[in-house]
Every structure is written in C-alpha cells, then in structure tokens.
N, C-alpha and C positions, 0 to 999 in steps of 0.2 A: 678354716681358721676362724676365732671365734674369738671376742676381748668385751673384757666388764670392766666398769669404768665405775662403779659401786657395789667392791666388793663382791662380785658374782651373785647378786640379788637379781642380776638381767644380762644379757649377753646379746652382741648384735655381729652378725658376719662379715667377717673384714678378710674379704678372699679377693680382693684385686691386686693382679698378679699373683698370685697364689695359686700353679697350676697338680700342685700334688694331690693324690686322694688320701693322702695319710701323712700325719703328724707324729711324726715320734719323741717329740723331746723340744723345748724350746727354754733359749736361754738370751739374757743381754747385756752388752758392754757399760763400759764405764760413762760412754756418751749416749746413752740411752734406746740405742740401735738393739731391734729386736730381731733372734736368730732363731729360724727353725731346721729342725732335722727331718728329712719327712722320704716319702717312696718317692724317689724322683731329684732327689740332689739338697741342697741347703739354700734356704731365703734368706733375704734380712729385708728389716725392714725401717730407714730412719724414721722416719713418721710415726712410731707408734701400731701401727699393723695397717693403716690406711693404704701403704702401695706397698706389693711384694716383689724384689727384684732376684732370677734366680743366679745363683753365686756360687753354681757348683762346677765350672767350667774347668776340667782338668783332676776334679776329685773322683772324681766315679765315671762307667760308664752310661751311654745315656739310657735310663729308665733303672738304673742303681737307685740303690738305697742306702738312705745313712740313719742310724741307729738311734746314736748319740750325737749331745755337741753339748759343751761345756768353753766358758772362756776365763781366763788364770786373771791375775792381778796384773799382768803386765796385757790386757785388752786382746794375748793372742787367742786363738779361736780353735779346737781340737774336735776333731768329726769322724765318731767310730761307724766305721762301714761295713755292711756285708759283704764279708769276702774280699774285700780289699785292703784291712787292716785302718791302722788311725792314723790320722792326717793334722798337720799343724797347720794355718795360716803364715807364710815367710816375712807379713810385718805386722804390726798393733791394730785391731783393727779399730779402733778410733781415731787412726787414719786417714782411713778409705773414706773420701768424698772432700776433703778439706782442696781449698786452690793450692795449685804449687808454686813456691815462689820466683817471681822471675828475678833474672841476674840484673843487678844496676848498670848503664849502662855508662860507657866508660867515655868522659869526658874528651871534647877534638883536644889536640895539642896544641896551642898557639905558640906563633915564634916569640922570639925575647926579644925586648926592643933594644938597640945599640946601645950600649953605655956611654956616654958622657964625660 
C-alpha cells in the first residue's frame, strides 16, 4: 500500500499492518477511515494508512479474496468476494472504535425522615 500526500507527485509505503500482496480496490467513510479490498480479506485503516488492521473476520475464508468494497451514504461498507458473493457491514462504520457509553449509575435510596 502506497499513499501521496501531494497529489501523487511522490508516494511513500504505508504497509504496517498490511499483510496482503494485492490491492484490489480502496475506499473511505464519512470519518475518514481508510478501506482496502485486497487478496487476503479487508483492512481499514483510521490513521490515514499509517496502521493496517485486518477486518475480514467471518467475511471470507482465510487467504480469500475481496474484489470490491464501496461504502453508501449511511458509512455501511459492501465487500464483493470471490466466490462468496457480496457482503454488507451489520452497523455504520463510523462506528467502529468510538467508547461505548456506560449506564449512569443509580443513586442509594435514602430513608425519609419522620414527619413532624
């Protein structure tokens, strides 16, 4: 994987984590998360291509290939595969990586003081 940061006048390899030998197709969300299709399943990458995490767990089997990948207006993520057909993401991916909220926690009950 390979990324120009002016205009492709230079190009410098940003392959950590990035363990595919092939690139098929790359595309990005609304939050700026960078997605590859490649021999070997689907990356992203938040950073801009600086760390690659693979995120093809349950789409393919391993050493599959994904063809395509394209993401809609609502940030889901669609991954055309060999031989396996095409695949949706089951929530937004802009997302993936936010903290989850914890529940508030529910105040003691105190007794009532006697009335007067």
């Amino acid at each position: 994987m390979f990324r120009s940061t002016d205009n492709g006048d230079s190009w410098t390899e940003q392959n950590n984590g990035f363990t595919a030998f092939d690139a098929n197709a790359v595309t990005f969300n609304s939050a700026g998360y960078v997605f590859a299709a490649a021999a070997g399943g689907v990356f992203r990458s938040i950073n801009g291509g600086g760390i690659w995490t693979n995120i093809s767990s349950g789409l393919i089997p391993v050493d599959g290939n994904v063809w395509a990948l394209a993401v809609d207006s609502g940030d889901y993520a669609y991954a055309g595969t060999a031989g396996g057909g095409v695949f949706r993401t089951t929530r937004s991916t802009a997302l993936r990586g936010l903290p989850k909220q914890r529940p508030r926690p529910t105040p003691a009950l105190r007794p009532l003081s006697p009335r007067r």
